[in-house]
C-alpha positions in Angstrom: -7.8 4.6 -3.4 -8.9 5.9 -6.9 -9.1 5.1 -10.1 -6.4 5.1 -12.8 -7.2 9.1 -13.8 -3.5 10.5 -14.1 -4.2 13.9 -12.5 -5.0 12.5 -9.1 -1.3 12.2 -8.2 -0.9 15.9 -8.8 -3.4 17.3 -6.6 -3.7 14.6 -3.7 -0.1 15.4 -3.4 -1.0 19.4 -3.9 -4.0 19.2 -1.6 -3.0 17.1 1.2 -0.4 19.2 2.8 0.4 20.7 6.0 2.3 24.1 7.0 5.5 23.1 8.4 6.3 26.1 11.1 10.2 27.2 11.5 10.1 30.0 13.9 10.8 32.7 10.9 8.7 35.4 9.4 7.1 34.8 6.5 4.9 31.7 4.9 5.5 28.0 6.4 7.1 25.8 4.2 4.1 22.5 3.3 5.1 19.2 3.3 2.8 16.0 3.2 0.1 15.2 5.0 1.8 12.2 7.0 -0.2 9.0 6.2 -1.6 10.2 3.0 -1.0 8.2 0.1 -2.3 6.9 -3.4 -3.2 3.6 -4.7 -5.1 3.3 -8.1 -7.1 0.4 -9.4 -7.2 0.5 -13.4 -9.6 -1.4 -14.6 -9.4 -2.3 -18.6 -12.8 -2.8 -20.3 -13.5 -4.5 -23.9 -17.4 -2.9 -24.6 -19.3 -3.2 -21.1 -16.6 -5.9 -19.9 -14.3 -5.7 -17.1 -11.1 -7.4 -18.6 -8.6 -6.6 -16.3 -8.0 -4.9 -13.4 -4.3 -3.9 -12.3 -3.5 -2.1 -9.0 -0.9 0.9 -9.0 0.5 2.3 -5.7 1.6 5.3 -6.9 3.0 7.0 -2.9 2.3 6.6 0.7 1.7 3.8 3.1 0.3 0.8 1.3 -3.4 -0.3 2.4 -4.3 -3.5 3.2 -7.0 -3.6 1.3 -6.5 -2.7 -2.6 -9.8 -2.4 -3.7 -12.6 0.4 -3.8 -15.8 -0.8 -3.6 -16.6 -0.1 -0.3 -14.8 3.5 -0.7 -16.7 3.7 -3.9 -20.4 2.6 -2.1 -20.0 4.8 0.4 -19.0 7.7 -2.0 -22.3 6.8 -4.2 -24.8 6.3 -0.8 -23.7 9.8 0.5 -23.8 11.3 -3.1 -27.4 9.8 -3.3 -28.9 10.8 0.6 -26.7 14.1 0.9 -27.8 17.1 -1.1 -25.3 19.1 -0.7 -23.2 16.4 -2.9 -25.2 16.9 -6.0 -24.9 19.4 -8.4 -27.1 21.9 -9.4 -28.9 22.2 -5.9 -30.0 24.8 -3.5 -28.9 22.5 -0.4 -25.2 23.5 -0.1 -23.0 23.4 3.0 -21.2 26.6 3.2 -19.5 25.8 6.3 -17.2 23.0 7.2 -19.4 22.6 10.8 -22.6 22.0 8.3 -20.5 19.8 6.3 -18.8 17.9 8.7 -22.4 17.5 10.3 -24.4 16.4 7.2 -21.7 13.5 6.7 -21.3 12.0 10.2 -25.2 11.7 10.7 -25.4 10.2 7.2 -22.4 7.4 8.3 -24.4 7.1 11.2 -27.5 6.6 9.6 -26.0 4.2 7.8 -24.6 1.8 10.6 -26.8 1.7 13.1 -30.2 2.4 11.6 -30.0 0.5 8.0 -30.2 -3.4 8.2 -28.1 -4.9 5.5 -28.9 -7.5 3.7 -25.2 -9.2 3.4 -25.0 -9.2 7.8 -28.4 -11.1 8.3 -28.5 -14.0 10.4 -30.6 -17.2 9.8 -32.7 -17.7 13.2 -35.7 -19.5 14.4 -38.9 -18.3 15.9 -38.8 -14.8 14.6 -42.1 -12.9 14.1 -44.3 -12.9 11.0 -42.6 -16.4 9.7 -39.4 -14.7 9.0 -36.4 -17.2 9.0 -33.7 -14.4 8.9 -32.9 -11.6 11.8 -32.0 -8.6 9.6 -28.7 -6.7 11.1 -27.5 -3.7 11.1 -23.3 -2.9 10.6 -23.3 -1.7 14.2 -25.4 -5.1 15.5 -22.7 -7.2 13.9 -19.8 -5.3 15.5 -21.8 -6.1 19.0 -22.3 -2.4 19.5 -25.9 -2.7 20.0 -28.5 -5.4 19.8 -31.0 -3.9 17.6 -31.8 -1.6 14.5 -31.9 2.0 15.8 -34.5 4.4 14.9 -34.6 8.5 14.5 -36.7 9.1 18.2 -34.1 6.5 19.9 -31.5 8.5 18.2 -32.9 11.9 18.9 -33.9 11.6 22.7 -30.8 9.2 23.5 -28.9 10.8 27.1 -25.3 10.7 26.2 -23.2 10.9 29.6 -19.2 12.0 29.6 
């Protein structure tokens, strides 16, 4: 999902490809990344207004879901907790390991140790005359029955 820019067609198509191996010498052909695909969401605007918004699938499978806020939250939460998203910092991630790293424990962060506000739950007899139980996304998936926090996170056993 994106929004109506022309040029993302060109380089999801360019960037999301993988080598195609024949058994000869030389380079492997690319072809696309299977299950990779575009939809855009154009929205028109008249001054600050949203007048219209039209959905274009331009390739791929079609999502279920043709909008991108959440895609576009997520984007803006990890652009606003992760450094090395910003520009003009000293905090990059040079390799994909740090990369890959920085990300998941920001997702993480944000599941199972950040109670939103849209998943609480009116309840009775909570402490300090509160009338909602605040959730977390991982509490309302059933995953866990409480918010998590860094030392439960840090000096959690994890058995294979």
């Amino acid at each position: 999902m994106s929004d109506g820019s022309g040029s993302y067609e060109k380089w999801v198509k360019q960037v999301y490809r993988d080598p195609v191996r024949s058994g000869r010498a030389g380079r492997p052909r690319l072809e696309t990344t299977p299950g990779v695909g575009l939809t855009q969401v154009i929205k028109r605007r008249k001054g600050r207004r949203i007048v219209d918004v039209r959905v274009r699938h331009c390739f791929g499978p079609k999502p279920a879901r043709m909008h991108t806020v959440r895609i576009e939250r997520r984007n803006g939460v990890l652009r606003d907790r992760l450094s090395c998203l910003t520009r003009k910092t000293h905090a990059f991630a040079k390799r994909s390991a740090t990369w890959d790293a920085a990300v998941t424990l920001s997702l993480f962060e944000e599941s199972w140790m950040r109670p939103h506000r849209a998943l609480r739950v009116k309840q009775a007899g909570l402490r300090d005359g509160r009338t909602y139980q605040h959730r977390s996304p991982a509490m309302a998936l059933g995953l866990t029955d409480h918010v998590w926090v860094w030392t439960e996170f840090l000096t959690r056993c994890v058995r294979h």
